[in-house]
C-alpha positions in Angstrom: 0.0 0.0 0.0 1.5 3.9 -0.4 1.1 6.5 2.0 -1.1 9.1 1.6 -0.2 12.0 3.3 -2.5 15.1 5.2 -2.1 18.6 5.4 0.1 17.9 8.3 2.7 15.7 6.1 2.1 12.8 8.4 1.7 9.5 6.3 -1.2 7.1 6.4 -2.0 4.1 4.5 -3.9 5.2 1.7 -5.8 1.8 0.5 -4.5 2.6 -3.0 -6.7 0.4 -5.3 -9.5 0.1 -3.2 -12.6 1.8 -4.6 -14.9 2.7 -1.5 -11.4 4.6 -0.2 -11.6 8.4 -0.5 -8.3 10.4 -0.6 -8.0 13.8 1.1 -6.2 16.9 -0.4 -4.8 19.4 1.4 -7.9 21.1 0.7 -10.8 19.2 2.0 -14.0 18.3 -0.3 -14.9 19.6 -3.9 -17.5 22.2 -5.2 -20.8 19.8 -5.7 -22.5 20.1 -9.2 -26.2 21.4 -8.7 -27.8 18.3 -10.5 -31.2 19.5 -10.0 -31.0 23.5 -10.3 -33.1 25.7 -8.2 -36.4 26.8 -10.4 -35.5 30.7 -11.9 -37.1 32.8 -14.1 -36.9 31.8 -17.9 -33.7 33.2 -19.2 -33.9 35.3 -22.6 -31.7 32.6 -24.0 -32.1 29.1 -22.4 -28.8 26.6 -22.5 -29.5 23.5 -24.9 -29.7 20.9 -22.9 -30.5 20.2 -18.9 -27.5 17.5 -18.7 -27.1 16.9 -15.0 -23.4 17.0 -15.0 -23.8 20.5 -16.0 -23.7 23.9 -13.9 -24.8 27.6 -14.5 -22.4 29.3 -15.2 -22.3 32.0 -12.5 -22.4 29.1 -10.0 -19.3 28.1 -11.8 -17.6 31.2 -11.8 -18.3 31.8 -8.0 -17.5 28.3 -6.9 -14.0 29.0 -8.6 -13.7 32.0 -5.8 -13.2 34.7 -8.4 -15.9 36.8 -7.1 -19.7 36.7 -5.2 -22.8 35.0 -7.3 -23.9 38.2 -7.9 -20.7 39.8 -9.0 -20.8 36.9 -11.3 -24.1 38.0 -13.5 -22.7 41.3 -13.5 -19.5 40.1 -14.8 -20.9 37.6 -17.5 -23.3 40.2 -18.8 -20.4 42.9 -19.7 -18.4 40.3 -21.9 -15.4 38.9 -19.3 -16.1 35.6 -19.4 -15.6 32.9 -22.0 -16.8 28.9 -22.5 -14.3 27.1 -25.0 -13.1 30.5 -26.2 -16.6 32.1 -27.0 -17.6 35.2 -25.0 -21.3 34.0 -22.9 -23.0 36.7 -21.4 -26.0 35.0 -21.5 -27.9 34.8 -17.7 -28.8 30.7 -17.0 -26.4 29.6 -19.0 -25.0 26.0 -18.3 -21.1 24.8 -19.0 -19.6 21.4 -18.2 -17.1 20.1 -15.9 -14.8 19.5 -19.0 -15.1 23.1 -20.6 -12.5 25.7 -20.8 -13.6 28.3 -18.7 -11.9 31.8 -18.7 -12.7 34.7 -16.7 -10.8 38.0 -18.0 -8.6 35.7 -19.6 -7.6 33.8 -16.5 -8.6 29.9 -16.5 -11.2 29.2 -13.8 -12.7 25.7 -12.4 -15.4 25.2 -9.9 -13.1 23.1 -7.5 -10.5 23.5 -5.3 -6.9 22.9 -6.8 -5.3 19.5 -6.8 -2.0 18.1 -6.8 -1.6 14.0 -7.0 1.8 12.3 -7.8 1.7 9.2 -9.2 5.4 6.6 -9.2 4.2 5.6 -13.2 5.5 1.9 -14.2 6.1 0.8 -17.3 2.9 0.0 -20.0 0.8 3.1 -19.5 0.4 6.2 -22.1 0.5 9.3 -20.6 -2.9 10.7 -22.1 -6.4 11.2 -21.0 -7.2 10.7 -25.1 -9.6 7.0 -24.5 -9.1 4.5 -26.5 -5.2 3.9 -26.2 -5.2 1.4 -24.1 -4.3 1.2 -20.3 -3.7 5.0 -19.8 -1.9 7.5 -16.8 -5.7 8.9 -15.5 -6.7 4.6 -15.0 -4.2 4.7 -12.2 -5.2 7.9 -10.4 -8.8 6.9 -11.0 -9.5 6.7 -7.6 -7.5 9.6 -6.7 -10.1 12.5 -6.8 -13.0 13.6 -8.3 -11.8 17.3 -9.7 -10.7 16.9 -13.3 -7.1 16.6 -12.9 -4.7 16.4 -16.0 -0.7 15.4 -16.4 1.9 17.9 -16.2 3.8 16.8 -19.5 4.3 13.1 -20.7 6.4 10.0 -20.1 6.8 7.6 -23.0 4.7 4.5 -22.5 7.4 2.6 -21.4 9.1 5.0 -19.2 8.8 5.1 -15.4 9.1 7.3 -12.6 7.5 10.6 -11.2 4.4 12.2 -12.8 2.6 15.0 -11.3 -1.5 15.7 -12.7 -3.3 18.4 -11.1 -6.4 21.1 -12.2 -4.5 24.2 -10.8 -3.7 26.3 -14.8 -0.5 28.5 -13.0 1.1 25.3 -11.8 0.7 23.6 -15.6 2.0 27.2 -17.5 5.3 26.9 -14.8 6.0 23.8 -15.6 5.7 24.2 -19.7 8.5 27.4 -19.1 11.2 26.2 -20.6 13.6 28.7 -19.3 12.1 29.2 -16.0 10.1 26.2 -15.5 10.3 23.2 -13.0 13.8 20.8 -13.6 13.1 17.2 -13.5 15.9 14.7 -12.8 15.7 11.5 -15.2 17.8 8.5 -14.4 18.8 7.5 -18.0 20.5 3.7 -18.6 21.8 3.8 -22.0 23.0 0.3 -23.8 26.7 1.1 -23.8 28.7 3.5 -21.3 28.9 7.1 -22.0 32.4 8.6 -23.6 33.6 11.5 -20.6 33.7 13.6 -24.1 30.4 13.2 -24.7 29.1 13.8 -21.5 31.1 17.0 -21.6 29.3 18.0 -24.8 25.9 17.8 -23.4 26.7 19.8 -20.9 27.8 22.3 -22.4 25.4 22.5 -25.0 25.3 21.2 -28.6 23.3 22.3 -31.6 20.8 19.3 -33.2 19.0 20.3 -36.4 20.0 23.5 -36.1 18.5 23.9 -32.9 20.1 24.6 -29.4 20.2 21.6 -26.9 20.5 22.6 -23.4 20.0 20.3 -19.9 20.4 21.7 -16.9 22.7 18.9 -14.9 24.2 15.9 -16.5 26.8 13.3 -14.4 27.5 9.8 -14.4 25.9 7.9 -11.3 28.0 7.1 -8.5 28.6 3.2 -7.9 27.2 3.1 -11.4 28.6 2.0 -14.3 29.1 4.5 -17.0 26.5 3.6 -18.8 24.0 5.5 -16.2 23.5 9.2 -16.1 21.4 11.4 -14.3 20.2 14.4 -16.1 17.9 17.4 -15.2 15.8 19.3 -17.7 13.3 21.8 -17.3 11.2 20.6 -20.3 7.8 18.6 -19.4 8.7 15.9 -22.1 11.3 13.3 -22.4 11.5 13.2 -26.0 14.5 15.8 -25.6 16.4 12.9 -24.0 16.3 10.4 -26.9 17.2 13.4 -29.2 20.3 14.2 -27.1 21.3 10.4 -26.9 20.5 10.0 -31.0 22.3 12.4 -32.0 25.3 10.7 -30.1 24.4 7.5 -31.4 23.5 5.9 -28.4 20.2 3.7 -27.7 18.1 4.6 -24.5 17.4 1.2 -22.7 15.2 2.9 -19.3 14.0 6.3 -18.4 12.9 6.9 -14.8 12.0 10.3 -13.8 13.5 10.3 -10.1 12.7 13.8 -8.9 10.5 16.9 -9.9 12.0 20.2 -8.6 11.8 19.0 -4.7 9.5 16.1 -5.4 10.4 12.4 -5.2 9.7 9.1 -5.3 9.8 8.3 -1.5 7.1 6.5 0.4 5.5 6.2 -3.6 5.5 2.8 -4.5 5.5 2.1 -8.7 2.2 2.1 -9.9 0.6 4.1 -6.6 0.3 7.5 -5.7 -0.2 10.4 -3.2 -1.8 13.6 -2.6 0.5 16.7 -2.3 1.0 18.7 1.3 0.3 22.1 1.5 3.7 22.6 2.1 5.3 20.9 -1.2 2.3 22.9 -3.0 3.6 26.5 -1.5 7.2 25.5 -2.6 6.5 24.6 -6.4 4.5 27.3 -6.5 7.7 29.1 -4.7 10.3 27.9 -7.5 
């Protein structure tokens, strides 16, 4: 079993895999969806459907803490918010959970923010796309129910750390190349690294024309040299078989061991955990 942790830090088994369990965030409980709305006067211009996973969208906005219910009409009806990247300002108007919802151009959801972790294993596409097979978002099923997404991508058959989470700042940090979060790979490559090739990707080398940067890169101590750690700040890992290509070597494993001041302890493979409040405040911090 993992350990799921409370506000507080303090671990507790977590019943990982167990349906009837119920994780807590650091912020306790979700905004509920209004499945049967109160009766209102007929708006001017009703919504198309009366789909019970559907909210008006005042409720939405104020659930999402930008402002009062009221405030909320009065904001819709001069033009500052937006459904998919259409302009509403339409009263009784009803979105869905999975809609993009902007309000003066900042993305909003009616739920409080969550951050869960997962320790990926091998055989699992990092999507939330169905239909390609066993995916990321079947092993944090159980996890919440906010509509969490993942930070990035590992390759199917790559392991390691893999944060998902519905809070929009923490995703546009982390897809900052320059002054995003640095993630720390352990790479196993299928024959040992030349010292003057390990020097070249750290310093830098062009590939197709374009600059190739990492942040860190050194062998693994009590490793052979055919292990390298290596930090980059971009949320793929295809820039690592693109430095190791180029240098015509063949990756064999990639395990993501650590995201900024995140890692894989107490996180069994294939299980996960809910962010503290504390690691929260320090990515957002970094």
């Amino acid at each position: 079993m993992s350990k799921q942790q409370d506000s507080k830090g303090k671990g507790k088994t977590s019943g990982k895999g167990n349906a009837n369990s119920k994780a807590k965030s650091f912020t306790k409980g979700n905004a509920p969806f209004n499945k049967k709305p109160q009766s209102a006067k007929k708006a001017s211009q009703p919504s198309k459907s009366s789909n019970s996973d559907e909210i008006r969208l005042n409720k939405y906005v104020a659930n999402s803490g930008m402002c009062s219910r009221r405030e909320a009409d009065e904001n819709i009806a001069i033009g500052l918010v937006s459904v998919n990247g259409k302009v509403i300002n339409e009263m009784g108007y009803k979105v869905k959970r999975t809609d993009e919802v902007r309000f003066d151009g900042q993305r909003i959801a009616p739920e409080p923010p969550v951050y869960v972790l997962l320790n990926k294993p091998k055989g699992f596409a990092t999507t939330t796309a169905e239909g390609k097979g066993r995916t990321v978002m079947d092993l944090v099923a159980n996890a919440t129910n906010s509509n969490i997404k993942p930070i990035g991508r590992l390759g199917r058959n790559s392991l390691g750390l893999l944060l998902f989470t519905n809070d929009d700042k923490i995703m546009q940090k982390f897809t900052n190349s320059k002054n995003g979060v640095a993630r720390l790979f352990q790479v196993e490559l299928d024959k040992n690294l030349k010292f003057e090739d390990l020097k070249k990707i750290q310093e830098g080398f062009k590939v197709e024309g374009k600059l190739v940067s990492v942040e860190e890169i050194s062998y693994i101590q009590g490793e052979s040299k055919n292990q390298v750690g290596i930090k980059i700040k971009n949320t793929g890992n295809t820039i690592l078989r693109t430095i190791f290509d180029d240098l015509n070597y063949d990756i064999v494993k990639i395990d993501c061991v650590g995201i900024g001041h995140l890692t894989k302890k107490d996180i069994p493979r294939g299980h996960w955990k809910h962010l503290t409040e504390l690691e929260v405040n320090t990515l957002k911090m970094m």
